[in-house]
C-alpha positions as a LaTeX table, in Angstrom:
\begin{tabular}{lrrr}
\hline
Residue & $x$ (\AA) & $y$ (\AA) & $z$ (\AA) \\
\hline
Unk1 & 179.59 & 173.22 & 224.27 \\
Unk2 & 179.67 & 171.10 & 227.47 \\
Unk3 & 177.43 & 168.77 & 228.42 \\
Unk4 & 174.76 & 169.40 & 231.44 \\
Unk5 & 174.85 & 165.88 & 233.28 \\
Unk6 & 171.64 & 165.18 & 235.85 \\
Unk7 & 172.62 & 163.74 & 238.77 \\
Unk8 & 170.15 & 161.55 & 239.35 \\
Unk9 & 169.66 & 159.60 & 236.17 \\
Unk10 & 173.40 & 159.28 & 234.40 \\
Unk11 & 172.33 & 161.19 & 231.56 \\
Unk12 & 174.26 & 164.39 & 229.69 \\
Unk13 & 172.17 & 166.49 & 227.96 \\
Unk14 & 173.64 & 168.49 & 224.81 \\
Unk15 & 173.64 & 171.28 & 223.11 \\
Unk16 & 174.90 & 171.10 & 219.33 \\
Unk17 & 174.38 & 170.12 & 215.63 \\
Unk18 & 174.19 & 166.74 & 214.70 \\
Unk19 & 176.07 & 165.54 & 211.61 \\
Unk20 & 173.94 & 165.62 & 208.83 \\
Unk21 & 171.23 & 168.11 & 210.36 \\
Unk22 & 171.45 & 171.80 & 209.81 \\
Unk23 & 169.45 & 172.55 & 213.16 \\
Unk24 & 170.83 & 172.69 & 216.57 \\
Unk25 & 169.07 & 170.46 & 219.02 \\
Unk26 & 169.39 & 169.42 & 222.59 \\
Unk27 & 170.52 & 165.17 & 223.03 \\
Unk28 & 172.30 & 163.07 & 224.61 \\
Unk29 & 174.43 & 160.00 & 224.16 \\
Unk30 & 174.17 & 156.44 & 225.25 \\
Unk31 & 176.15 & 153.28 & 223.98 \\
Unk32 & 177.27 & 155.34 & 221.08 \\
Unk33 & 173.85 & 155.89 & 220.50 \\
Unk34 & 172.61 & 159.56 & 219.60 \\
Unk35 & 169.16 & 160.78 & 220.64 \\
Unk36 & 167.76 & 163.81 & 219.48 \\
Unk37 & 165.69 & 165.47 & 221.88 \\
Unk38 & 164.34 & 168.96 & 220.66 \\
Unk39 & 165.35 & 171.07 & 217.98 \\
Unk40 & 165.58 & 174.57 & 218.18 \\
Unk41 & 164.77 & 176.81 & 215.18 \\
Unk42 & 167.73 & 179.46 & 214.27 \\
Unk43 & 164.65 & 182.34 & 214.86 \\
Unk44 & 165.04 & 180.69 & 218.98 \\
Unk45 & 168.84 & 179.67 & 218.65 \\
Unk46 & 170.50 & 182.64 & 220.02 \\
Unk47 & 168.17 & 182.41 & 223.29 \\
Unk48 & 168.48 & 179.20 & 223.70 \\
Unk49 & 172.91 & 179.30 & 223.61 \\
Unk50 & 172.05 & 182.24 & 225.82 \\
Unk51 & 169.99 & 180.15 & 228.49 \\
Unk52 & 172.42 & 177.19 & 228.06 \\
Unk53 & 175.31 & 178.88 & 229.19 \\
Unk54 & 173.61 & 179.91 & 232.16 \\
Unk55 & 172.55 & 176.73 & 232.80 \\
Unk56 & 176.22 & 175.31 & 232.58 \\
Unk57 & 177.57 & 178.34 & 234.56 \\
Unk58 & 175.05 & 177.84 & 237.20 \\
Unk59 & 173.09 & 181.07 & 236.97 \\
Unk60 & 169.85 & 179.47 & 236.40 \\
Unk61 & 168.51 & 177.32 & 238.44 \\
\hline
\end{tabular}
């Protein structure tokens, strides 16, 4: 999935599965540098890719 980038602070939050972790979670990059910052349970995952793409679209604001 794309990335959501804030405008103000440089940073591109996404949505995805890490290597190594079964969960999706929402991060974001820096120097190469992974941080996780939530992870979302598969019970909440179909919501959440539903909200997300919303987000990216613009539908939610």
């Amino acid at each position: 999935m794309d990335g959501l980038k804030f405008l103000r602070t440089n940073i591109i939050l996404f949505l995805g599965r890490l290597p190594g972790r079964k969960q999706e979670c929402f991060y974001f990059e820096e120097d190469g540098v992974i941080y996780p910052i939530a992870y979302i349970s598969s019970r909440n995952l179909k919501e959440a890719q539903r909200l997300w793409t919303k987000l990216l679209e613009g539908e939610l604001k």
